[in-house]
N, C-alpha and C positions, 0 to 999 in steps of 0.2 A: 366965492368959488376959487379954489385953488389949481395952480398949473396943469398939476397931474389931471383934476378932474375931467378940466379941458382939454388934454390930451386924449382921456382916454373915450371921451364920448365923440371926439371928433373922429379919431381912428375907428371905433365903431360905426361911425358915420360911412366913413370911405371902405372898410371890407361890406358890411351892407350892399353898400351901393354898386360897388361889384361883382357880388353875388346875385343881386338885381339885373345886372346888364346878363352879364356873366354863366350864369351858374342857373340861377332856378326857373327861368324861363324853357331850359334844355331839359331840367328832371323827367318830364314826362316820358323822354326817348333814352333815357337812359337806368343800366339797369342797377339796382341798389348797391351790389359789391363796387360795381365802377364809381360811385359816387362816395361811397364810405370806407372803403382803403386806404385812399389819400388823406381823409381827416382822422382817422385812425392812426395813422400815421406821425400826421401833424398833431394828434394828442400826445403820443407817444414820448416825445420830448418835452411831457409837463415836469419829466424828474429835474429841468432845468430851476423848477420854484424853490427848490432843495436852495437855492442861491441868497434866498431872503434867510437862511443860517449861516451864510458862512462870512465871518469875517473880513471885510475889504470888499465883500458884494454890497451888504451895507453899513448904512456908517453906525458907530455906537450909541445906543439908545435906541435902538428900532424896538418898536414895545413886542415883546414874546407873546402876548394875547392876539397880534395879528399872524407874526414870524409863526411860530409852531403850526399853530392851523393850516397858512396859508402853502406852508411848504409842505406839511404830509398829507395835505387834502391832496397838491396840485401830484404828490409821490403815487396816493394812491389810485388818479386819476389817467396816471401811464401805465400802472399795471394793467387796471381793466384796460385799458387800450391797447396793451399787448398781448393780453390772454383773448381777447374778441381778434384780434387778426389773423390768427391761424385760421378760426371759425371761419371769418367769412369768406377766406382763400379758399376754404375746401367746403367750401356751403353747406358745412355741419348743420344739423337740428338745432343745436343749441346757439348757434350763431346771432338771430335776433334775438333772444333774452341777453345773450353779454353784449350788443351792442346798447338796447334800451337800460341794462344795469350801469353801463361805463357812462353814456350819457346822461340820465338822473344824477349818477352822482357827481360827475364832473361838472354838470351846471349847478347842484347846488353849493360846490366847493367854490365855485366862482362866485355865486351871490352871497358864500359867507365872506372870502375875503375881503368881497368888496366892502362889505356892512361892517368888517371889523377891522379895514383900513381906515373907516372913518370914525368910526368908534374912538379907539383908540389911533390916533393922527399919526399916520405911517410916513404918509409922504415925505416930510422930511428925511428921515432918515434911510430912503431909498437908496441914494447910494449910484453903484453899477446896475443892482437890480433895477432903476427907473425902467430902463424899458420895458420889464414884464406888463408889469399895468397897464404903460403908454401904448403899446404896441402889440403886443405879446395875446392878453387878457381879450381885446377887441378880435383879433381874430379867433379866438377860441369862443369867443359866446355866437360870433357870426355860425360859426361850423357847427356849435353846438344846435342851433336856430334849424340850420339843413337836414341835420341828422332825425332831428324831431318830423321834419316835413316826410324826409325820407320813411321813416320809420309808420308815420302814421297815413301817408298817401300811396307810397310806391313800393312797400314791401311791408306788404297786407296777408301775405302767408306764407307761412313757414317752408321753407325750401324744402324739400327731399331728398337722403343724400342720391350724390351721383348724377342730380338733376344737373343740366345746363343751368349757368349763372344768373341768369334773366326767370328762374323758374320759380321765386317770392313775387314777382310782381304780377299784380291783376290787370 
């Protein structure tokens, strides 16, 4: 097992764990906008993956079968996270399908990098971008994890516009 590996199952370890204390013990009292703004948000900033292209982010030789994917997966993974924020702000109809579209595919963009970081042996060549992985990737599958809980326990129906914000959940 290499460095990174260990880095990034351990930091998965620790947002877990505070999401545990933290976070998903409170879901029930709170209402789905409150919960999924902030990780929306904090997805928002995947156009940072864009970094596994750029020269000096990492070092020469990082294989293009992980770099390509992993950056326009993580590119296209801020868009839907910024076309779903407007939604949920104004508790649009359409707000829970772009939030379940932005989360499918930003978790599956994470399970491909990870699959094709090891595939083809990325780590070394990480570079500056090491912390995506180490740090970065762990809190994004944690939130990703909540988002699913949210979506499938606490905001069970479609809002209506105009409705108060608390008016998806049952």
């Amino acid at each position: 097992m290499n460095i990174l590996t260990v880095n990034l199952l351990l930091s998965t370890l620790i947002f877990w764990t505070a999401a545990r204390i933290y976070l998903l013990p409170k879901l029930p009292d709170l209402n789905p906008r409150t919960v999924l703004l902030p990780i929306l948000l904090l997805h928002a900033f995947r156009h940072l993956g864009l970094m596994f292209l750029a020269p000096g982010g990492v070092y020469v030789g990082m294989p293009p079968e992980f770099a390509y994917p992993a950056a326009f997966g993580d590119l296209l993974a801020a868009v839907l996270a910024l076309i779903a924020i407007p939604a949920v702000v104004s508790n649009a109809r359409i707000a829970r399908p772009l939030v379940w579209l932005f989360n499918v595919v930003g978790t599956l963009d994470l399970i491909a990098a990870i699959t094709l970081a090891t595939i083809y042996p990325a780590a070394p060549y990480m570079g500056a971008a090491y912390w995506i992985p180490a740090f970065w990737v762990p809190a994004l599958l944690v939130t990703h994890y909540i988002t699913f809980v949210v979506l499938w326990r606490y905001w069970t129906r479609p809002a209506r516009p105009g409705a108060a914000p608390d008016q998806g959940r049952t």
